[in-house]
N, C-alpha and C positions, 0 to 999 in steps of 0.2 A: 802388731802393726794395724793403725786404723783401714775401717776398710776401702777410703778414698784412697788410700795409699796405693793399696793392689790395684786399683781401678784406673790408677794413672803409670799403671807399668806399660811400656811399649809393646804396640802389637804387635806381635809375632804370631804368623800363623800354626807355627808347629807347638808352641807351650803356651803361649797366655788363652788361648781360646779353651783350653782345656782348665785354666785356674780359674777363668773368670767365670764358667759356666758352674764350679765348684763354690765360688764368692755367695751367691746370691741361699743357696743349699745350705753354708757355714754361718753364715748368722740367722736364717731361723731356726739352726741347729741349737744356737749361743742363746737365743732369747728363751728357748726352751729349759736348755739347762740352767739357765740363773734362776729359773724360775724355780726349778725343781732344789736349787741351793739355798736360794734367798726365804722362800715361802715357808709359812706354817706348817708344820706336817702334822696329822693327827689319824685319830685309828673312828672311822666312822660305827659304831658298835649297833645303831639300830637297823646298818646296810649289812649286815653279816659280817665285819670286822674289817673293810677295806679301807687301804691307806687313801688318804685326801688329804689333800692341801690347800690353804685359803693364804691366798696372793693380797696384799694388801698394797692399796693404792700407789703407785710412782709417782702419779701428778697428781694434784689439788682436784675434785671432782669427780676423777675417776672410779671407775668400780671395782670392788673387791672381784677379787679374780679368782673360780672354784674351779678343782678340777680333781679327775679320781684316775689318777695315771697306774695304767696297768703294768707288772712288772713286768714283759717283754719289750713294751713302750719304751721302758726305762734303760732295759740292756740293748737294746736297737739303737735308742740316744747315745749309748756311750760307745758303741759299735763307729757309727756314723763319726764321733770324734775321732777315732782310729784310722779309720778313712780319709779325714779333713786332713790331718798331721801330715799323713803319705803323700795325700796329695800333694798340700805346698812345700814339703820337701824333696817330692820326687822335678815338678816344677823347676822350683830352684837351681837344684843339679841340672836340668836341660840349658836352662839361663846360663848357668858358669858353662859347660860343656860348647854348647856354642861361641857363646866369646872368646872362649880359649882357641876351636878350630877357625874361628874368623879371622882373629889375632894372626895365626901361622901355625 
């Protein structure tokens, strides 16, 4: 779901305050990981063998994008998606769970 979508959910002070504070965390979570999918991976040999990866441009102009992501970095990224999942699914269940006690 885009993420204007979550952003026009109705405020509720008991669950949305908690996904929306989650919202902004989950996509620089997403641009990290694509990064880490989409990009070049290579093995730096004259750095002592560490993995780097060279991002090449999105837009027209822009600059290649280097980075030497450390494997903790990496399993922490994938950690935090674990957390994302829970979150909008624990969310969600609050959302049904209320309109059902609202309902009767």
């Amino acid at each position: 779901m885009p993420k204007n979508r979550y952003l026009r959910l109705p405020r509720r002070p008991d669950s949305s305050t908690e996904l929306l504070n989650g919202i902004d965390q989950y996509w620089a979570d997403k641009e990290s990981r694509n990064r880490y999918i989409h990009d070049e991976w290579s093995v730096a040999l004259r750095d002592g063998g560490i993995p780097a990866t060279r991002g090449l441009p999105l837009r027209k102009g822009s600059p290649v994008v280097w980075d030497e992501p450390k494997t903790d970095e990496v399993w922490n990224l994938a950690r935090q998606f674990h957390d994302h999942h829970g979150l909008f699914s624990y969310v969600a269940y609050r959302v049904r769970r209320d309109r059902e006690f609202d309902a009767g």
